[in-house]
SEMIZA-213884 format. One line per 2 residues: their letters; for each residue x, y, z of C-alpha. Coordinates in steps of 0.001 Angstrom, whole numbers, always signed. Layout:
<recs>
A> X:Y:Z | ...
</recs>
This chain:
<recs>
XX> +17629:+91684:-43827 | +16929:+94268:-40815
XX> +15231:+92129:-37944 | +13646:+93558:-35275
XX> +14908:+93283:-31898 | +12457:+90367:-30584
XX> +13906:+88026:-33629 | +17078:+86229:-33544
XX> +18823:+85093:-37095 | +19458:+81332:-37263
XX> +20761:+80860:-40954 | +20751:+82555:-44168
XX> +21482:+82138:-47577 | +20857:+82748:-51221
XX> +18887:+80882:-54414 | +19325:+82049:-57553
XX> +15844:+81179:-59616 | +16023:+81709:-62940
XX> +18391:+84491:-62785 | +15760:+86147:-59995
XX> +18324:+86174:-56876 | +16494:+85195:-53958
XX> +17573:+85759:-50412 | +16413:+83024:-47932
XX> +16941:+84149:-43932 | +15737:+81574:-41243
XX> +14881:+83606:-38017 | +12867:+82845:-34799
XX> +10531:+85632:-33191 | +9219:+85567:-29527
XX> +5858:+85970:-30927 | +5968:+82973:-33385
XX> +5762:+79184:-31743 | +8076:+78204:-35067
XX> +10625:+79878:-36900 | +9761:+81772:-39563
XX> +11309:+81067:-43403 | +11532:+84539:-45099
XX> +12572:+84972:-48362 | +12742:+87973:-50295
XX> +13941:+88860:-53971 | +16877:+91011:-54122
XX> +17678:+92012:-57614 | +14400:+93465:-58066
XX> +13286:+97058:-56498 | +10205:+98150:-54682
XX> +9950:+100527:-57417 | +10177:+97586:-60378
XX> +7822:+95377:-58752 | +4952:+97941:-58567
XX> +5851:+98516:-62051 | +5914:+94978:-63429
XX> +2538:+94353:-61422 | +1420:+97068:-63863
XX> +2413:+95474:-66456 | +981:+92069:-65007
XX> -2315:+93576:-65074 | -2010:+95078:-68219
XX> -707:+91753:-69548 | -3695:+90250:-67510
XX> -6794:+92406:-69559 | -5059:+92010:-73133
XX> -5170:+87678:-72433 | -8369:+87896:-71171
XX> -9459:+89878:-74640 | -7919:+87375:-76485
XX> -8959:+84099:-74749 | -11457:+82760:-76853
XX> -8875:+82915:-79620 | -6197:+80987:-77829
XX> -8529:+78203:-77067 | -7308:+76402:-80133
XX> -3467:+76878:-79807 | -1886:+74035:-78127
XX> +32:+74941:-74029 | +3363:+75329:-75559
XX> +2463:+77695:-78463 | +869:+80025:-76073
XX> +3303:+79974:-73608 | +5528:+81174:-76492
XX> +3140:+83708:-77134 | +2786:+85383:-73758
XX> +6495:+85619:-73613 | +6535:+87633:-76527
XX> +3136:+89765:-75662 | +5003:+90540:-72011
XX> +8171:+91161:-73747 | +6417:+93940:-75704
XX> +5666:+95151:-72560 | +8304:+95248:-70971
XX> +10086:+97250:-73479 | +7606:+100204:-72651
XX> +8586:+99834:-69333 | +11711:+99320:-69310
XX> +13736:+100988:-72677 | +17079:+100725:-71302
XX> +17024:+96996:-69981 | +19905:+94751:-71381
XX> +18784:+91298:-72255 | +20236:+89635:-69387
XX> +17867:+91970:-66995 | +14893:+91581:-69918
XX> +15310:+87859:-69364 | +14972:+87806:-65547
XX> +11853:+90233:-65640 | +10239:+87843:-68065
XX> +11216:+84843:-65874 | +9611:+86417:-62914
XX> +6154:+87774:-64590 | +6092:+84415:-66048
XX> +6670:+82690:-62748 | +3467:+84874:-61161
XX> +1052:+84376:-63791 | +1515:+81376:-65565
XX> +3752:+79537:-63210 | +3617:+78551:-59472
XX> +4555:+81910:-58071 | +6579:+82008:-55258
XX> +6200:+78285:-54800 | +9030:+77713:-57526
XX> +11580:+79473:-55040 | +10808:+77090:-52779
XX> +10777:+74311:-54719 | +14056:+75381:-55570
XX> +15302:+75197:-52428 | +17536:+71666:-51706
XX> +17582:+72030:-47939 | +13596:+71756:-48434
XX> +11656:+68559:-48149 | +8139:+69554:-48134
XX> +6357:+72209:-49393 | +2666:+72352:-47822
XX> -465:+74624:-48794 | -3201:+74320:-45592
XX> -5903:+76966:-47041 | -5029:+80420:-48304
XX> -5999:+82006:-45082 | -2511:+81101:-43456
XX> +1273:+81099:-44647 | +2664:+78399:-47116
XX> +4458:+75770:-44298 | +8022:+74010:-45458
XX> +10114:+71324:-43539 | +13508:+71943:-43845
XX> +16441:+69069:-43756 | +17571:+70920:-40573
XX> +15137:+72860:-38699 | +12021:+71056:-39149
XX> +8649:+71994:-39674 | +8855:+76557:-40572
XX> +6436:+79083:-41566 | +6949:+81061:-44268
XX> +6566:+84456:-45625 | +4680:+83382:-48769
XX> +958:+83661:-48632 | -1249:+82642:-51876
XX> -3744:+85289:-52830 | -7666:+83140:-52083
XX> -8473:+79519:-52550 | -8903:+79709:-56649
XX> -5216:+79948:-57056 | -4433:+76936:-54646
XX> -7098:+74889:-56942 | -4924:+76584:-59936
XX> -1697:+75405:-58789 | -3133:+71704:-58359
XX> -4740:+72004:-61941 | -1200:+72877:-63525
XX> +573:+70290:-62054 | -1937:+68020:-62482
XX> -2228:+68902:-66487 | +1687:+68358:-66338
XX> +1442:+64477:-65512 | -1820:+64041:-67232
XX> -4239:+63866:-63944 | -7378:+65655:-63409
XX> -8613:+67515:-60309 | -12140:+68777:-59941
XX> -15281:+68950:-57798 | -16218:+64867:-58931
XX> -12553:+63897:-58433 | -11124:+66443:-55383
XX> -8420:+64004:-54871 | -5332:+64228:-56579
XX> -1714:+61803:-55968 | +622:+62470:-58084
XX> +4335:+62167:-59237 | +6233:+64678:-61144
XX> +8817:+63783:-63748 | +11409:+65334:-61713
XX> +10775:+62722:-58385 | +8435:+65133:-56931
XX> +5199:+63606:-54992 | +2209:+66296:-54692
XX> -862:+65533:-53061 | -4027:+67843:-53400
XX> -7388:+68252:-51946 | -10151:+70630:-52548
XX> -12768:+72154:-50249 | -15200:+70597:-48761
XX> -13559:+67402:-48479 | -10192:+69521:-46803
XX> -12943:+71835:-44539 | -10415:+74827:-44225
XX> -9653:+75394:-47940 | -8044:+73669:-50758
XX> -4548:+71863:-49781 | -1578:+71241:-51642
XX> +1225:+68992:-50501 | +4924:+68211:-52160
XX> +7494:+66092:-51044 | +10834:+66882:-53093
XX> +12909:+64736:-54633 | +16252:+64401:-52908
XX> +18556:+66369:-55599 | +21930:+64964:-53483
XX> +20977:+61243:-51931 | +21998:+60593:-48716
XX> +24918:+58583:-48142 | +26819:+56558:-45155
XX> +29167:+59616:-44929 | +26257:+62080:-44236
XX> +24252:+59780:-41565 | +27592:+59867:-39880
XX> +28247:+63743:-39917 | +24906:+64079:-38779
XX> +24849:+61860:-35810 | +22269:+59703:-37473
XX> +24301:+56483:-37348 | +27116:+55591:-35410
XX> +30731:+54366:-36591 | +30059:+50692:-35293
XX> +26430:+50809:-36591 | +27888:+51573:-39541
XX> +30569:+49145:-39972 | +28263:+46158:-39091
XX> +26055:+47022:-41864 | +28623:+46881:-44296
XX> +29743:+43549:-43086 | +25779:+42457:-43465
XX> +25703:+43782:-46651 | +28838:+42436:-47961
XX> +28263:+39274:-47066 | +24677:+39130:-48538
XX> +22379:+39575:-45373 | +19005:+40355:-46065
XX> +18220:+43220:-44344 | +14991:+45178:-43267
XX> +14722:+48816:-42631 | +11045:+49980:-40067
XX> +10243:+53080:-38699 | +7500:+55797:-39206
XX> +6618:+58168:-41946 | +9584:+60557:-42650
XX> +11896:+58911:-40348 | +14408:+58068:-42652
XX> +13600:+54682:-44020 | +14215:+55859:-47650
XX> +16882:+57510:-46854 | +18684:+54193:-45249
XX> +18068:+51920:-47759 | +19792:+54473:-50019
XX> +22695:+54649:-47686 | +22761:+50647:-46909
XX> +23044:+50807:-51114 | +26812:+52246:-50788
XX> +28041:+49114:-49631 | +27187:+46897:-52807
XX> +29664:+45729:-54506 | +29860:+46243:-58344
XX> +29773:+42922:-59600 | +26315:+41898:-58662
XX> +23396:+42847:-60518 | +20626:+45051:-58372
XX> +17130:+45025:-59375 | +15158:+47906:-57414
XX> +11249:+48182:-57104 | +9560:+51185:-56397
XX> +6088:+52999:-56196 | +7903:+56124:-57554
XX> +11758:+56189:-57676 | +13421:+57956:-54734
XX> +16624:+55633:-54642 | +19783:+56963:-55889
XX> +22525:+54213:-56203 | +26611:+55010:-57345
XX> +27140:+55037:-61409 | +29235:+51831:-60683
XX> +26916:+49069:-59797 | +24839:+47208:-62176
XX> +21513:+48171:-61118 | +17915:+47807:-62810
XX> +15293:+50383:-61280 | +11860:+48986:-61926
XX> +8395:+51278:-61012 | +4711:+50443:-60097
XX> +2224:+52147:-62185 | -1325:+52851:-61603
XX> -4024:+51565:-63904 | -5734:+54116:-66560
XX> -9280:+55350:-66187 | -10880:+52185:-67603
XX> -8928:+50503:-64820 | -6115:+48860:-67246
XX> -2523:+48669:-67788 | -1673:+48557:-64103
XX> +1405:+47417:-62427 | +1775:+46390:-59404
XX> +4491:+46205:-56640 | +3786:+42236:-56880
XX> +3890:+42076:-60867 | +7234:+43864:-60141
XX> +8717:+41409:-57510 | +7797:+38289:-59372
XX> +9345:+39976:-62764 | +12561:+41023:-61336
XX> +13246:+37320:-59584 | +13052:+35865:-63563
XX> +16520:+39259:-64578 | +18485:+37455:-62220
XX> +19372:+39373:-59637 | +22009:+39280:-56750
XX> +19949:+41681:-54795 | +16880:+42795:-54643
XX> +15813:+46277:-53407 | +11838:+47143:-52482
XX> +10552:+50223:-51502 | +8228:+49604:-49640
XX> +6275:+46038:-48051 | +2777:+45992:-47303
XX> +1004:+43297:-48509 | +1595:+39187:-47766
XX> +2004:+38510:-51253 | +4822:+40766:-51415
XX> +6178:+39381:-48718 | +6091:+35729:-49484
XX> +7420:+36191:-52394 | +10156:+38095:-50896
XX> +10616:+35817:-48114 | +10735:+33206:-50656
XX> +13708:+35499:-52536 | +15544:+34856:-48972
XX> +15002:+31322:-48616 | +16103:+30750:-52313
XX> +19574:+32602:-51925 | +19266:+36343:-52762
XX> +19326:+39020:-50577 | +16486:+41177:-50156
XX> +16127:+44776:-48791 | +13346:+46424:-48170
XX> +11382:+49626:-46013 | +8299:+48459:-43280
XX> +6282:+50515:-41320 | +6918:+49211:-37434
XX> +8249:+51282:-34648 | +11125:+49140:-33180
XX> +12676:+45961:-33520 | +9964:+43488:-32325
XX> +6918:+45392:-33582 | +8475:+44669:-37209
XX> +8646:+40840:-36307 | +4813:+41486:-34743
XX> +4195:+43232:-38003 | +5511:+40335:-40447
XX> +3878:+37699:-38530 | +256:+39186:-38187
XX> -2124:+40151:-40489 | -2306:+41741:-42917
XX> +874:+40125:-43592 | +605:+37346:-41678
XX> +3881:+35067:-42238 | +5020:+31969:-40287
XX> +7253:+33127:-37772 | +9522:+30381:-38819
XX> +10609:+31724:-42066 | +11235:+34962:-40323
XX> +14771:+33229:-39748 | +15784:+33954:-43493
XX> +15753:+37618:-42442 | +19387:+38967:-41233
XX> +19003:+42327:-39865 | +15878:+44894:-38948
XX> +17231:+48271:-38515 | +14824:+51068:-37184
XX> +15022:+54398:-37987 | +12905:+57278:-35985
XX> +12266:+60751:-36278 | +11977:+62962:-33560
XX> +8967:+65312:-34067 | +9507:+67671:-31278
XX> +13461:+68780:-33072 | +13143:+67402:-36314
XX> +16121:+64976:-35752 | +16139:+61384:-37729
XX> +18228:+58926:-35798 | +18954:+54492:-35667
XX> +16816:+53611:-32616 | +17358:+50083:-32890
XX> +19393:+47038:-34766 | +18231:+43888:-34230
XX> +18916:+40520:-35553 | +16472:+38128:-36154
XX> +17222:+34254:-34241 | +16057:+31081:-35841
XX> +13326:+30752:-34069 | +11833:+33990:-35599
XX> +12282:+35905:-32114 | +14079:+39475:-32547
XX> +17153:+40258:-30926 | +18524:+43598:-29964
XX> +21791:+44060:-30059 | +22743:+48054:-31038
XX> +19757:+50706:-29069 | +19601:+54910:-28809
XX> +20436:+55682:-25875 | +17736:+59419:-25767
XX> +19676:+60921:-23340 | +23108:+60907:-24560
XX> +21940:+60946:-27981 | +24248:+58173:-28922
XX> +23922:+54637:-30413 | +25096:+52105:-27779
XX> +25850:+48277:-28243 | +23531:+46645:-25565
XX> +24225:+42870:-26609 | +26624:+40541:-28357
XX> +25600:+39259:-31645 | +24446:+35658:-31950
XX> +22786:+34398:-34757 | +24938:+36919:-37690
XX> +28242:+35196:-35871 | +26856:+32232:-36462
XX> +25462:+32713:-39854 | +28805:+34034:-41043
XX> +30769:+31406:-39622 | +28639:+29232:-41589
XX> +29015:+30729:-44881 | +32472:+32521:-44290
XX> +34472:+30350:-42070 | +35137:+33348:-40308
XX> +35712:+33551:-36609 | +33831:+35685:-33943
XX> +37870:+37847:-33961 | +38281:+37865:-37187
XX> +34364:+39156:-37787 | +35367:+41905:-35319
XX> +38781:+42537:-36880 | +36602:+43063:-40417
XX> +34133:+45501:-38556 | +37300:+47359:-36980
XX> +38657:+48033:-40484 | +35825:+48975:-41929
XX> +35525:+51579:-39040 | +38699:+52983:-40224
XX> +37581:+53365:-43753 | +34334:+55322:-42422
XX> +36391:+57633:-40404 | +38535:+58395:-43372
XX> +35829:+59395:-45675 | +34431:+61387:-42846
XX> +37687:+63238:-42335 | +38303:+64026:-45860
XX> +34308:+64708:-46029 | +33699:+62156:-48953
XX> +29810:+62805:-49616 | +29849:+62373:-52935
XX> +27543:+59388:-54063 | +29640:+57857:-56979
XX> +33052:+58863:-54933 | +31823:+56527:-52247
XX> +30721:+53778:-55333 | +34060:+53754:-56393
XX> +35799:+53740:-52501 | +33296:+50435:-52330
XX> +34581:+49352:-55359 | +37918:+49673:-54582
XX> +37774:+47922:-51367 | +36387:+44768:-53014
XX> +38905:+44590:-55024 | +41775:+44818:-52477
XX> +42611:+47954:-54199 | +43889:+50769:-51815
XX> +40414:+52759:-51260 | +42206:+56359:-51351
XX> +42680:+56037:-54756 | +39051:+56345:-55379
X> +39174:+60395:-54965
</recs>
């Protein structure tokens, strides 16, 4: 890609989407407040694509002839059949074409007309985490895993083929969009969560919003490499979680909370059975561990068959479980219940929406929620994750412990400036509580924490990102086994 002398490169790279080879180039411009995502199709010409939009509109007026017929074939049998009717065309086209090249010109008609466009490229994009329709006035928006929030190159042709988009996903998981119902929540069978809106509730235009599934999970290795957790953070973790802590993860939307319960997930050991609950399943756990993932599910239309996060909490304390994973708490049931889980010997983890250490206590202990502070003492560990809107960077901001009397205590902070994570206190009440239960001595905690340090910095070094590597490291290390032989 040629750019222009008021735009600087920042990264490029290439997708391949179904055989259509895609070049991706990240750039910023002078004249642009963000940087701009371009992509741009490489193996096919200027010349072929004015061709194959021939043939598009060719293949366009021959469907349109015959749509009354099709009404009565089922989706699949007339997706068959346009693949043969543009075949046909192609072949006028394009004579000479060897099947490889035939198959990659289908791909990418298909992908235009009947498909989601240029929305597919992104959606094969892993660095992407959303994909985000405003109207069809302005550019398709993505956030990317490292640059944030970008603008794109990909425009959608007028409102009707945003609503289109929604409709085909929508037909996919068998949810309806229309004027009566112009909201639309739904998940895809591949982890995907889209969220669409049509005009005039959304007063600029139709909208169309998907978070993507994480295809690689994040583990303790990456948060590490990425400055998102410290070393010592780290290691004290693994000590909580080893030694069955309960353990709470806050923050706001997309800073990370997910993402941290998957990582805090590394450290359990293989010999205790995991029950997870989730609205829709983002977690990603090692091969190794004896885990259950349980989901919510909506009721039908006639306002039956529902399941609900509570139905789900209360089930999975009858498979007992060792731990017990939830995606998110929001009601008091659910936590009662949960708290309840703590006070009767398993260890709970879970994702709240709170801003630091002591608005999560604030947050458990008034409604909605609304729990004794006393009970709060069952609870281990809150660790807050926060995202920094201005760069796009996720860090820790806080880990606190929570004292018997229910009061939070701070004892690892962000420190803004230095953009490091800096002890601020000694620990007092996890000493204690693994004294209790461990024998343990305040050295010999610290001694644990240094060794696991070492261990961290190893799989750092050798750049062990690999979720089910890392299970079997864990699983190693429980079993006094030397952990290097894990790779």
């Amino acid at each position: 890609m040629n750019l222009k002398p008021d735009r600087k490169l920042i990264e490029s790279y290439e997708l391949s989407v179904n055989n259509i080879i895609v070049n991706v180039s990240i750039y910023s411009d002078e004249n642009e407040p963000v940087a701009i995502y371009n992509i741009s199709i490489t193996n096919i010409s200027e010349t072929t694509k004015i061709i194959l939009e021939k043939i598009r509109e060719e293949f366009v007026s021959q469907e349109t002839k015959g749509l009354k017929q099709k009404e009565q074939i089922d989706a699949g049998n007339i997706q068959e059949e346009f693949k043969l009717n543009i075949l046909r065309l192609l072949r006028k086209y394009f004579p000479t074409a060897n099947k490889k090249t035939m198959d990659m010109l289908i791909n990418y008609v298909l992908q235009q007309n009947i498909g989601l466009g240029n929305l597919e490229v992104l959606l094969k994009d892993n660095n992407l985490e959303e994909i985000v329709i405003n109207n069809a006035n302005e550019p398709v928006w993505v956030y990317h895993r490292k640059y944030g929030w970008l603008k794109t190159n990909v425009k959608i042709a007028d409102e009707a083929r945003v609503r289109h988009y929604s409709t085909i996903i929508g037909r996919d998981v068998g949810k309806e969009i229309t004027m009566l119902n112009p909201l639309m929540d739904a998940h895809l069978k591949t982890g995907d969560r889209v969220n669409a809106t049509l005009s005039p509730i959304s007063s600029r235009g139709n909208t169309l919003t998907i978070r993507k599934f994480a295809v690689k999970p994040w583990t303790i290795t990456d948060f590490i490499k990425d400055n998102t957790i410290s070393y010592e953070a780290a290691a004290l973790l693994w000590m909580a979680v080893q030694n069955e802590l309960s353990i709470i993860i806050s923050g706001g939307t997309a800073s990370g909370k997910t993402s941290m319960l998957n990582v805090i997930a590394n450290f359990f050991p293989p010999n205790q059975r995991i029950i997870s609950l989730e609205d829709t399943r983002e977690l990603m756990l090692p091969d190794s561990l004896h885990w259950v993932p349980l989901e919510t599910r909506l009721p039908n239309p006639e306002g039956k068959g529902g399941i609900t996060m509570l139905d789900l909490i209360v089930n999975s304390l009858r498979m007992r479980p060792d731990r017990v994973v939830v995606g998110e708490i929001r009601r008091k049931a659910e936590a009662e219940v949960l708290f309840e889980a703590m006070h009767t010997g398993h260890s709970v983890y879970g994702t709240l929406h709170a801003n630091n250490v002591k608005e999560t206590v604030n947050r458990l202990t008034h409604p909605p929620i609304d729990l004794p502070k006393q009970i709060l003492s069952a609870l281990s560990l809150v660790v807050v994750q926060h995202i920094d809107r201005r760069n796009g960077k996720r860090r820790t901001l806080q880990i606190g412990e929570i004292l018997p009397t229910g009061d939070a205590h701070v004892i690892i902070q962000s420190n803004v400036l230095k953009d490091t994570l800096e002890k601020v206190d000694e620990p007092a009440a996890i000493y204690e509580t693994l004294n209790l239960y461990t024998g343990l001595s305040k050295e010999e905690i610290k001694k644990d924490v240094d060794e696991k340090i070492n261990i961290l910095k190893w799989m750092v070094q050798n750049d062990i990102t690999d979720l089910n590597k890392i299970g079997l490291i864990m699983s190693n290390y429980y079993r006094k086994k030397p952990f290097e032989n894990a790779v």
